[in-house]
KOLLUM-65240 format. One record per residue (C-alpha): residue in one letter; x, y, z. Coordinates in steps of 0.1 Angstrom, whole numbers, plus 5000, padded with zeros to 4 digits. Layout:
N
AXYZ...
% end
This chain:
118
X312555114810X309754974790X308554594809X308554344786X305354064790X305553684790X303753564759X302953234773X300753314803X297953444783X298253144758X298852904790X295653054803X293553044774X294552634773X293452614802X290152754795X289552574768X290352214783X287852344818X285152424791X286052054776X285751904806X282252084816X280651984783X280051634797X275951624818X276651564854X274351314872X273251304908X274750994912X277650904891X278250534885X281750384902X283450444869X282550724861X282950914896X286450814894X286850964856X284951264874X287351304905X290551234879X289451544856X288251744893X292151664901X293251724866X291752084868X292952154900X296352104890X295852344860X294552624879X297252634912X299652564878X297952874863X297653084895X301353044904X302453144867X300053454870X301753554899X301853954900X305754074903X306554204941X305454544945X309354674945X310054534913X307754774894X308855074909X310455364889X314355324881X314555694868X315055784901X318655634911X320055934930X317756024959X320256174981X322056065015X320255805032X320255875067X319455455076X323455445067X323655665102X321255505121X322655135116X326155215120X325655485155X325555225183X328555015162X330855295159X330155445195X330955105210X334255045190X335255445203X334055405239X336255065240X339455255222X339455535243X339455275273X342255095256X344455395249X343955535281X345255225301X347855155271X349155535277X349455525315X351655205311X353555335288X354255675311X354955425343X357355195322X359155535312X359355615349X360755275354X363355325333X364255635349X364655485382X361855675397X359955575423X356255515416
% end
C-alpha cells in the first residue's frame, strides 16, 4: 500500500523558515534598549512556538505503523497459548474439585434414598 504524504508539513516548514530568516535580518546589539529587548524576547518566544509547533507536526509515524501489511497471515501465534495456560488450568483444577465433591453428594443422596446406612 503506497503511503500517502501530508502536503502541509513541508510548506508549514518552509514558513517557518522564512519568517526565522525574517526575524534574524534585524543587527543584534550587546545591549538592547528596554524596548527593544522586549520586541527581541516576543520574537525569541514567537519562534519558539513555531519550532515545538513544527517539531510536533514533523513527528515521525511509530515504528509499527510503517511495517509491511503484505504479510497478514503469519501463522499460529503461540502468545494465544501462553496467555490463556495458567487461566484455563485454574478454571479445570477448580471443576474437577467441583465435580468431584458434586458427584460424591450425589452418590450419598442416592444412598439416602435407598435407606442405606452410610
Amino acid at each position: 500500500m503506497a503511503r500517502s504524504s501530508s502536503v502541509a508539513a513541508p510548506l508549514l516548514f518552509i514558513a517557518a523558515a522564512a519568517y526565522v530568516l525574517s526575524c534574524s535580518r534585524t543587527a543584534p546589539s550587546f545591549v538592547a534598549p528596554p524596548k527593544a529587548a522586549e520586541a527581541a524576547l516576543q520574537q525569541q518566544q514567537q519562534a519558539a512556538v513555531v519550532s515545538a509547533t513544527l517539531a510536533a507536526a514533523s513527528m515521525p509515524a511509530p515504528a509499527w505503523a510503517a511495517r509491511a501489511s503484505d504479510e497478514d497471515d503469519e501463522g499460529f501465534d503461540v502468545r494465544i497459548i501462553a496467555v490463556l495456560a495458567l487461566p484455563l488450568f485454574a478454571i479445570s483444577w477448580a471443576l474437577f474439585n467441583v465435580w468431584r465433591v458434586a458427584f460424591r453428594q450425589v452418590v450419598r443422596q442416592g444412598e439416602n434414598a435407598k435407606g442405606n446406612a452410610l
